[in-house]
C-alpha positions as CSV (number, residue, x, y, z in Angstrom):
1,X,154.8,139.7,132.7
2,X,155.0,136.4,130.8
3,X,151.3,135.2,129.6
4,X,151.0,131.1,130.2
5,X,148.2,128.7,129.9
6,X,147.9,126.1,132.4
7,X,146.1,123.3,133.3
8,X,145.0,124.8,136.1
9,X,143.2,127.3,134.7
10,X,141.5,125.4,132.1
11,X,140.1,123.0,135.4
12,X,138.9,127.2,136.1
13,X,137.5,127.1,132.9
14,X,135.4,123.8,133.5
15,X,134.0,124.4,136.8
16,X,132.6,128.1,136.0
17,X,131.1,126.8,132.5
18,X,131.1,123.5,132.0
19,X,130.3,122.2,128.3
20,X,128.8,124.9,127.6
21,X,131.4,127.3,128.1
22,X,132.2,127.0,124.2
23,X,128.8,127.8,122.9
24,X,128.5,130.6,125.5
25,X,131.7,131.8,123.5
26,X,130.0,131.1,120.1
27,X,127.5,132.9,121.0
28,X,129.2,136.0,122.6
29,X,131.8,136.4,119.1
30,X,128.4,136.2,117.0
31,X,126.4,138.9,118.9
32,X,129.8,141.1,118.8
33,X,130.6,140.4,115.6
34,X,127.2,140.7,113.5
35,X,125.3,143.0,115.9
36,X,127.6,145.7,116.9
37,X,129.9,146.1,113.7
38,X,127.7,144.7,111.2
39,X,123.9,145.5,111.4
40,X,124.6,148.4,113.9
41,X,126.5,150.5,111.4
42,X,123.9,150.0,108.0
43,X,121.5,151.6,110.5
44,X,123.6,154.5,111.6
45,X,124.8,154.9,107.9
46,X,120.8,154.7,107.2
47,X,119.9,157.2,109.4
48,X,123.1,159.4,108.6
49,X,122.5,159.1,104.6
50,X,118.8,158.2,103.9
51,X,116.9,161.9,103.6
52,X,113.5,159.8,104.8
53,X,115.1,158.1,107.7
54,X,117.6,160.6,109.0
55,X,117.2,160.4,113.5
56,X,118.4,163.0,115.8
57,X,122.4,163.1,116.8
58,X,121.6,161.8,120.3
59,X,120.4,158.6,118.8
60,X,123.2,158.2,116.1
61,X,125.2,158.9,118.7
62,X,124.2,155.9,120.9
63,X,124.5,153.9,117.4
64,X,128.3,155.0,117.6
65,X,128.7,154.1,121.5
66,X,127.5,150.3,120.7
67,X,129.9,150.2,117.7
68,X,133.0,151.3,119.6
69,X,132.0,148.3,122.2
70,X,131.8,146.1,119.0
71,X,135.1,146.5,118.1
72,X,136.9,146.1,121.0
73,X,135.4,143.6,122.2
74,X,136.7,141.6,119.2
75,X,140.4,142.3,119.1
76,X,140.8,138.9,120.5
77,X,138.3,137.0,118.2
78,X,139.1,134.4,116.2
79,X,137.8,132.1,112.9
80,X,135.5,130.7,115.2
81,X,133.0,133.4,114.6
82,X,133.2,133.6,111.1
83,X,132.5,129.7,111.2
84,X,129.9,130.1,113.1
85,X,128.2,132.3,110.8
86,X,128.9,130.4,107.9
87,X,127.7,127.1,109.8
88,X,130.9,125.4,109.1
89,X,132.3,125.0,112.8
90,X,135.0,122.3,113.0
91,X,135.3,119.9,116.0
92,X,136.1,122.4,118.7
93,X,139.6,120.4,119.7
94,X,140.8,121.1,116.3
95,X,140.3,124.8,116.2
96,X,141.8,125.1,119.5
97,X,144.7,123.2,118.6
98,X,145.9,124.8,115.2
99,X,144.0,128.5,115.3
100,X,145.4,129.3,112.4
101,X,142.5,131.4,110.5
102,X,142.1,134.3,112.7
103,X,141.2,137.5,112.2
104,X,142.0,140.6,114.3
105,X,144.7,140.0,116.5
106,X,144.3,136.0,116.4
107,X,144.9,135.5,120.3
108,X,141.1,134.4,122.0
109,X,142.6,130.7,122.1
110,X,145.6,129.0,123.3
111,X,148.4,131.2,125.6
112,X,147.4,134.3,126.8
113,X,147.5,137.2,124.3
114,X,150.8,139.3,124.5
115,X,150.6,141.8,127.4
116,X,150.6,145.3,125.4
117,X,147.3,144.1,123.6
118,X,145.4,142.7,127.0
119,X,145.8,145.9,128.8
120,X,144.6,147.2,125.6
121,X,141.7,145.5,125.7
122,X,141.1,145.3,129.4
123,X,141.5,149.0,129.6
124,X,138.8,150.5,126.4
125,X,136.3,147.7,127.8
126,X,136.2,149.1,131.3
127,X,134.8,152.3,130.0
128,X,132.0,150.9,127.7
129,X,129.4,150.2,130.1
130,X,129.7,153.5,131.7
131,X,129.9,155.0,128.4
132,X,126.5,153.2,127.2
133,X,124.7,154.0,130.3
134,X,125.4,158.3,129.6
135,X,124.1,158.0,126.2
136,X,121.2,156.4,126.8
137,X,120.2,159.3,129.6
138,X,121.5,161.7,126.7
139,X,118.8,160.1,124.4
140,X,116.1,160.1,127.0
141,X,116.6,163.6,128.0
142,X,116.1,164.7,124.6
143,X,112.8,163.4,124.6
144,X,111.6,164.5,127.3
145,X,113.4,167.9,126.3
146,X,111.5,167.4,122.3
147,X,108.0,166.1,124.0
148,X,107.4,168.8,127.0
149,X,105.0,170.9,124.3
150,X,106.9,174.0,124.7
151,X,108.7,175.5,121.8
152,X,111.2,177.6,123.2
153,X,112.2,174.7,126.2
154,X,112.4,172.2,123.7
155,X,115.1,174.2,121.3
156,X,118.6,172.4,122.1
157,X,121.3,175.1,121.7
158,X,124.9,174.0,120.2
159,X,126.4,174.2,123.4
160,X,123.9,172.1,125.4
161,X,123.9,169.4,122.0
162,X,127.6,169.1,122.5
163,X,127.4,168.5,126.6
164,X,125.2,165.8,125.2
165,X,126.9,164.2,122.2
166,X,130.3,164.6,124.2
167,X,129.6,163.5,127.4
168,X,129.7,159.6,126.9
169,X,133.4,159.6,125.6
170,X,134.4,162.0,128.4
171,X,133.1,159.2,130.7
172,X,134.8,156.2,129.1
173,X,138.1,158.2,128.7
174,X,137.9,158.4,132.1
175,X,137.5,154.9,133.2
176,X,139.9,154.4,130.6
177,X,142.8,156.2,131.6
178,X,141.5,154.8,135.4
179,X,142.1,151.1,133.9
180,X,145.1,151.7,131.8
181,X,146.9,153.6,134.8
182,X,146.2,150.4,137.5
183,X,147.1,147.9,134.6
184,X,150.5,149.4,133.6
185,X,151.4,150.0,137.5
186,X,150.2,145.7,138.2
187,X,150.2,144.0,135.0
188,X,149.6,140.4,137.1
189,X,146.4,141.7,137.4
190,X,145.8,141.8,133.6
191,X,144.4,138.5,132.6
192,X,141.8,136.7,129.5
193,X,141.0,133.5,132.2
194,X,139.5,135.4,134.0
195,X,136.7,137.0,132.1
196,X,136.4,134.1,130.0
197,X,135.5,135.9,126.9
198,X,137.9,138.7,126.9
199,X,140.8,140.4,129.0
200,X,140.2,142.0,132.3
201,X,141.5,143.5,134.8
202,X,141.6,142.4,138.9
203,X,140.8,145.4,140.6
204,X,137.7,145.7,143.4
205,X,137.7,149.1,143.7
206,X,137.9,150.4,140.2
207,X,134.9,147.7,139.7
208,X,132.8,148.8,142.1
209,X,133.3,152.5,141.2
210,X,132.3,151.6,137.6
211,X,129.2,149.3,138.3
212,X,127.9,152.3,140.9
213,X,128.2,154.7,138.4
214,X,126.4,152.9,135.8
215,X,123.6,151.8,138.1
216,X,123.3,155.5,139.1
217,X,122.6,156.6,135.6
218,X,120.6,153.7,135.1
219,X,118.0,155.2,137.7
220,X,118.4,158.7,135.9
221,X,116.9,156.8,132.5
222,X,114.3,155.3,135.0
223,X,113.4,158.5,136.2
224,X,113.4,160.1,132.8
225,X,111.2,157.1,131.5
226,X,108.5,157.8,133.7
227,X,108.1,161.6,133.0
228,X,108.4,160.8,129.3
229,X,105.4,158.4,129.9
230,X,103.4,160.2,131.9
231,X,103.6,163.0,129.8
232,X,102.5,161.4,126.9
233,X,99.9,159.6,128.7
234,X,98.6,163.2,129.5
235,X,98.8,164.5,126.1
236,X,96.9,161.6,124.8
237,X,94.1,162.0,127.8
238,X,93.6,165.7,126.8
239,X,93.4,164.9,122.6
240,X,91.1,161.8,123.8
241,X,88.6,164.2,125.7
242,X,88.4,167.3,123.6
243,X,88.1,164.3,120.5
244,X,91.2,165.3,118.6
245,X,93.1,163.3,116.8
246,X,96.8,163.3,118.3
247,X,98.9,162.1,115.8
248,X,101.1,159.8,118.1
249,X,103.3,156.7,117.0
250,X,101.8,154.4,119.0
251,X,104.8,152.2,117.6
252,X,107.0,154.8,118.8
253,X,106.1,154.1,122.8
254,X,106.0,150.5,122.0
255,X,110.1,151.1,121.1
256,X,110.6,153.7,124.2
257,X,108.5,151.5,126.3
258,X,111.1,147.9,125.2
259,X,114.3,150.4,125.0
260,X,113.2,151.2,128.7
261,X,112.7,147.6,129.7
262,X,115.9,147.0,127.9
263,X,117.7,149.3,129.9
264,X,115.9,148.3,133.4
265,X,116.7,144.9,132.8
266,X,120.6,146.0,132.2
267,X,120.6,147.5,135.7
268,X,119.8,143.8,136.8
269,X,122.3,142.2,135.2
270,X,124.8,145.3,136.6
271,X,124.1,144.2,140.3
272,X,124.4,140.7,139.2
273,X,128.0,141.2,138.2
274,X,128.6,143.5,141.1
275,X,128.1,140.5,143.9
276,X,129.1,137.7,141.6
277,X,132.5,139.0,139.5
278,X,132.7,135.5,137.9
279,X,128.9,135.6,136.3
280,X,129.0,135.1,132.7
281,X,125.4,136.5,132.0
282,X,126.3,139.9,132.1
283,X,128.9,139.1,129.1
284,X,126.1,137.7,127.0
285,X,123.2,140.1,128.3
286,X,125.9,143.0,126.7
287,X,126.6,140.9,123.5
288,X,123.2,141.0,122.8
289,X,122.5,144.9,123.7
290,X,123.6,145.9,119.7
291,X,120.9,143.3,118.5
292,X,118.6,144.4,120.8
293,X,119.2,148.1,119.5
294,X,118.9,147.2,116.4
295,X,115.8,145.3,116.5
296,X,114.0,148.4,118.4
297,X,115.0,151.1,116.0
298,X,115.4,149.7,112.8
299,X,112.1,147.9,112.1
300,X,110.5,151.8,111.4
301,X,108.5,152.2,108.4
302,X,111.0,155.1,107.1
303,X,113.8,152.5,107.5
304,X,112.2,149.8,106.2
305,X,111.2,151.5,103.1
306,X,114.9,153.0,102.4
307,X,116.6,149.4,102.6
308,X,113.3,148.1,100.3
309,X,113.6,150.7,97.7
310,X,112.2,148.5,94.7
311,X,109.1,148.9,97.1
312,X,106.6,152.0,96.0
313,X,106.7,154.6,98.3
314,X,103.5,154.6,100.4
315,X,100.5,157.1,100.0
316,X,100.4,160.4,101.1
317,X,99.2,161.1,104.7
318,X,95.7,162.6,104.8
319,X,96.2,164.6,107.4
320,X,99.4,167.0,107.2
321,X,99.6,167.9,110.6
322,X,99.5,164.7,112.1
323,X,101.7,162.8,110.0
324,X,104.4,166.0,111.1
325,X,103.6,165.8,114.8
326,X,104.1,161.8,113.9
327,X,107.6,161.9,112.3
328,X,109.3,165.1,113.3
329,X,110.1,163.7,117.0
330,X,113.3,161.9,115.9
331,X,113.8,164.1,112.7
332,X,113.9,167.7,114.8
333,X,116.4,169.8,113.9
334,X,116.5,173.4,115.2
335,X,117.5,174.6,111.9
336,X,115.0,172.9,109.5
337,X,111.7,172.5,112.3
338,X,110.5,175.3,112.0
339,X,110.6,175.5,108.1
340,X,108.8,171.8,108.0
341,X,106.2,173.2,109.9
342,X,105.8,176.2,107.7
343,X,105.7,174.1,104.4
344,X,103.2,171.4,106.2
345,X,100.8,174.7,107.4
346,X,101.1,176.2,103.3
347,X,99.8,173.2,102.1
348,X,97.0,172.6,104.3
349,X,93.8,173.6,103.3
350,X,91.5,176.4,103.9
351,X,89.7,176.3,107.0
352,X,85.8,176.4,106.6
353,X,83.8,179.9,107.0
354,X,82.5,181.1,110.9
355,X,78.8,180.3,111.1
356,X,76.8,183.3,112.3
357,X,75.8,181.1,115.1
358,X,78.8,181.2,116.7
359,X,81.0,183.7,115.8
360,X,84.5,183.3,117.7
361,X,85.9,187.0,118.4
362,X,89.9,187.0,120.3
363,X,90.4,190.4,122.2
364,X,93.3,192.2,121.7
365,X,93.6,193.4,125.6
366,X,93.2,189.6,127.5
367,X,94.4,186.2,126.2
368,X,91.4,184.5,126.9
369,X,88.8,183.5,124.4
370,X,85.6,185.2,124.2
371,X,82.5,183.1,122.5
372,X,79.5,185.4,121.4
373,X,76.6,183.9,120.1
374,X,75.3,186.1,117.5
């Protein structure tokens, strides 16, 4: 297949972007570039490393997901983006004239890119939405699996954490191969004007296959979203009756609350690109997901104090057992839970003497407590 640029499909170019098709494109490399393989891994290296800030492998996971999508989505960027960031960006007609300082694989401007490395492209990218989609339900069903108040339910076993932490790469391997198989058998259908911003390839069905399967797991995180909320709406409406204190991150359901919208909003932009294939805001909707990510779980007071660590650590909790019911969510691990718990319960103080007025007696026969006023 021989990769040419025409004046024809630069008169594409123009009528589905107009002037702004070049900052759309700044603005796509910069989101790729900084978010996803930048900021994206000093947080999974923080949570991976940092002792105070270490999450739960469904999340690091997801951390991993966006990164892969990173990188492939900028095999075909070019010195643009780093100009960009360093607000030195030369008069457009210039760069695409002589783009000689690239980076990557240099081949975003000018002639197509050769044809090995756009079916390359066209065929890891066809998998990443799919594979985003599956870890993000992974994440949410660990919460509701962590929040549902039973010990026992809420222990993940290896082979169940590996269904979770594999099953996003078994997805995009599979859309994958799909891609790579259709673009080796009709490489004329392997094209960068199409997509604008990257290499794709032409094929209705294997499109609507992957948008269906996305939205379908999109409505699974929905679904999961709900019973997450309405089971901590109902934890919080028992503590709030009996007048305990509940020890909840209420910045925690902020996060889960904007990750949901996040994610509901992604659905949107799904069926926009399923009935209009030449759309660019799904492009820079999925740019911007790493950010977004970033933004949600990274502004944490554990994270914050690891990356300001001239900062003095803050003051002690004053009440053990809610600062562990508070921070042990993300930081649950089967094998170290249930010795937190015991070191937070050591180190608690004694519990006050029964009055003789009410004298609080268990029975060994039924499960029910028995008050006797003495």
């Amino acid at each position: 297949m021989s990769h040419t640029h025409s004046s024809h499909d630069d008169d594409n170019y123009s009528t589905r972007t107009g002037r702004a098709g070049p900052a759309l494109l700044d603005i796509w490399i910069f989101f790729n570039l900084v978010g996803n393989t930048i900021l994206l891994p000093i947080l999974l290296l923080t949570f991976v490393l940092a002792k105070r800030a270490r999450r739960h492998a469904t999340l690091v996971n997801l951390l991993v997901t966006w990164i892969f999508s990173g990188i492939f989505a900028n095999l075909l960027s070019v010195h643009q983006a780093m100009s960009f960031l360093h607000g030195l960006v030369p008069e457009r007609k210039m760069l695409m004239q002589k783009p000689d300082h690239r980076f990557f694989a240099n081949k975003h401007y000018g002639p197509e890119p050769p044809e090995a490395l756009c079916i390359a492209q066209s065929s890891l990218l066809y998998g990443i939405t799919p594979m985003w989609s599956v870890s993000v339900l992974m994440l949410f069903w660990f919460m509701s699996i962590a929040i549902c108040g039973d010990r026992e339910k809420s222990v993940i076993r290896t082979p169940k954490l590996i269904l979770m932490l594999a099953s996003p790469y078994v997805v995009h391997i599979a859309f994958f191969v799909a891609a790579l198989v259709l673009s080796l058998n009709r490489p004329d259908d392997v094209t960068r004007h199409r997509r604008y911003f990257y290499c794709s390839l032409h094929h209705h069905k294997l499109a609507l296959a992957m948008s269906l399967f996305t939205i379908g797991t999109c409505v699974g995180i929905i679904h999961l979203e709900v019973r997450l909320a309405i089971t901590a709406y109902r934890h919080w409406w028992c503590l709030k009756q009996a007048n305990k204190r509940n020890g909840v991150d209420f910045y925690f359901y902020l996060r889960v609350l904007a990750f949901g919208a996040f994610v509901t909003f992604g659905m949107i932009v799904n069926l926009l690109f399923l009935f209009d294939s030449k759309s660019l805001v799904p492009d820079i909707f999925l740019a911007t997901a790493g950010a977004v990510v970033f933004l949600i779980f990274g502004i944490q007071c554990d994270v914050l104090s690891v990356w300001c660590y001239w900062r003095p650590p803050p003051p002690p909790p004053k009440d053990p057992v809610c600062e562990f019911k508070r921070t042990s969510f993300w930081r649950r691990s089967e094998a170290t839970f249930q010795q937190d718990l015991a070191e937070v319960l050591k180190n608690l103080p004694p519990s006050p003497p029964l009055s003789k007025e009410d004298l609080i007696i268990i029975s060994a026969k039924a499960p029910n407590i028995v008050r006797h006023s003495v």
